[in-house]
N, C-alpha and C positions, 0 to 999 in steps of 0.2 A: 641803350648804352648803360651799360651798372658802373657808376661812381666806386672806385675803392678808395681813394684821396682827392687831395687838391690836385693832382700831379698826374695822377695815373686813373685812366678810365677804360674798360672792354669794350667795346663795341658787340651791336647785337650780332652781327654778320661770321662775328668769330666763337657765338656760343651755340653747339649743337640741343637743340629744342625737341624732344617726343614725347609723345602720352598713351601712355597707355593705362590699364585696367586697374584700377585698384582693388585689392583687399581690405577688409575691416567691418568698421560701418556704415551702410546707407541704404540697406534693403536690396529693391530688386534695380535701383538707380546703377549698382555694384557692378553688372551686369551687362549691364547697356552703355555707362556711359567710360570713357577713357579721362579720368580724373586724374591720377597721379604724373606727375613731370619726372622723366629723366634726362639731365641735364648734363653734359659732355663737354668738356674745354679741353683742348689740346695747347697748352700753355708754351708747350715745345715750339711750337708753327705759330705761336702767338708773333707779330711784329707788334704788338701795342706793350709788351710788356719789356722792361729792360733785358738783360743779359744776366746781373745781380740777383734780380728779382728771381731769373729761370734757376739758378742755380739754388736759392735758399729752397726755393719748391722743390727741387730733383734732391732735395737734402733732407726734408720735412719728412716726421717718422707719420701718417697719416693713411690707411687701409684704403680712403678714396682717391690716394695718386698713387697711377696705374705704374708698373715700369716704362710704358712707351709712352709716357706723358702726359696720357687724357684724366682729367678731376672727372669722376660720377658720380654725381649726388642726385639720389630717386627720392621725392618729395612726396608722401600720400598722405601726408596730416589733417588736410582739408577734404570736405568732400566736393568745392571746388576747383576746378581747373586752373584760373586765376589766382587763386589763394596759397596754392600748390608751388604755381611758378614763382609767386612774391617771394615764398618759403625758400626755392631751390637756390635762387637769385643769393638772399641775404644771406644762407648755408654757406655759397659758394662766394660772398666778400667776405664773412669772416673765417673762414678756409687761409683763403692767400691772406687777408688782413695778420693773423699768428703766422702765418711763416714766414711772413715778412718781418712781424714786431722783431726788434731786436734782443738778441740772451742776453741776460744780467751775468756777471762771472758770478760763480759763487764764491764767498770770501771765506777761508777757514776761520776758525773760532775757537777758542779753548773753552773747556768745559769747567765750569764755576768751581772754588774752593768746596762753598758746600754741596753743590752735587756726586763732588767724587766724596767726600765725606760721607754724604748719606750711601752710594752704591760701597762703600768699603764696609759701611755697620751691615748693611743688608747681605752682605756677601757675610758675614762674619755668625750673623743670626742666622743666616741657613744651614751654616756649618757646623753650629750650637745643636740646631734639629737634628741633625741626621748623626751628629755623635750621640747625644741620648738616644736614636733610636738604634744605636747597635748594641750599645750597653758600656763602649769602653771605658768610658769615665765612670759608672757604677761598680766597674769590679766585676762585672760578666763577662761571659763570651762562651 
């Protein structure tokens, strides 16, 4: 069962579990052994999860939720098997944990007295530069 809150918990039976081969480091264990975890939720066909919840996920800008629903997160950090799952596990509570947190609005803001003061001299000195460098205030051209 992975705990995401007080409230709301997955059950194992609803997260699809495979391992297969990892790359990286660990010799000729590399090889042989099936270390890395890919980890599969179909949060769509989920009943453990609300209605709200499916929606802020189907909303969530996030490259591991699929369009047909399934979260994939492949875990080969470890060169353990166990290590690996702990990893995909906590990957995929804080996954739904942000698409769940709730957005702050953003509040507009005006920009300080002296900020637009300082950006009005800086605009003013760059315009100093590049008239000296034509000459028109020297009397050339």
């Amino acid at each position: 069962m992975l705990k995401l809150s007080a409230r709301l918990a997955i059950p194992d039976h609803e997260l699809r579990l495979s391992y297969v081969r990892s790359g990286g480091p660990g010799g000729q264990n590399v090889n042989k052994v099936a270390s890395a975890v890919l980890l599969q939720f179909n949060f769509r066909a989920s009943p453990s999860l609300p209605e709200e919840c499916k929606s802020l996920l189907e909303n969530y800008p996030d490259s591991r939720i699929g369009k047909d629903g399934v979260i994939t997160i492949r875990a080969s950090r470890y060169r353990s098997q166990e290590l690996n799952r702990q990893d995909a596990l906590n990957r995929l509570a804080t996954l739904i944990g942000a698409a769940l947190k709730p957005k702050t609005p953003r509040r507009p803001t005006k920009p300080t007295r002296t900020s637009l003061q300082k950006r009005l001299e800086a605009k003013k000195r760059r315009g100093q530069i590049k008239r000296e460098r034509t000459g028109k205030d020297n009397g050339g051209e």
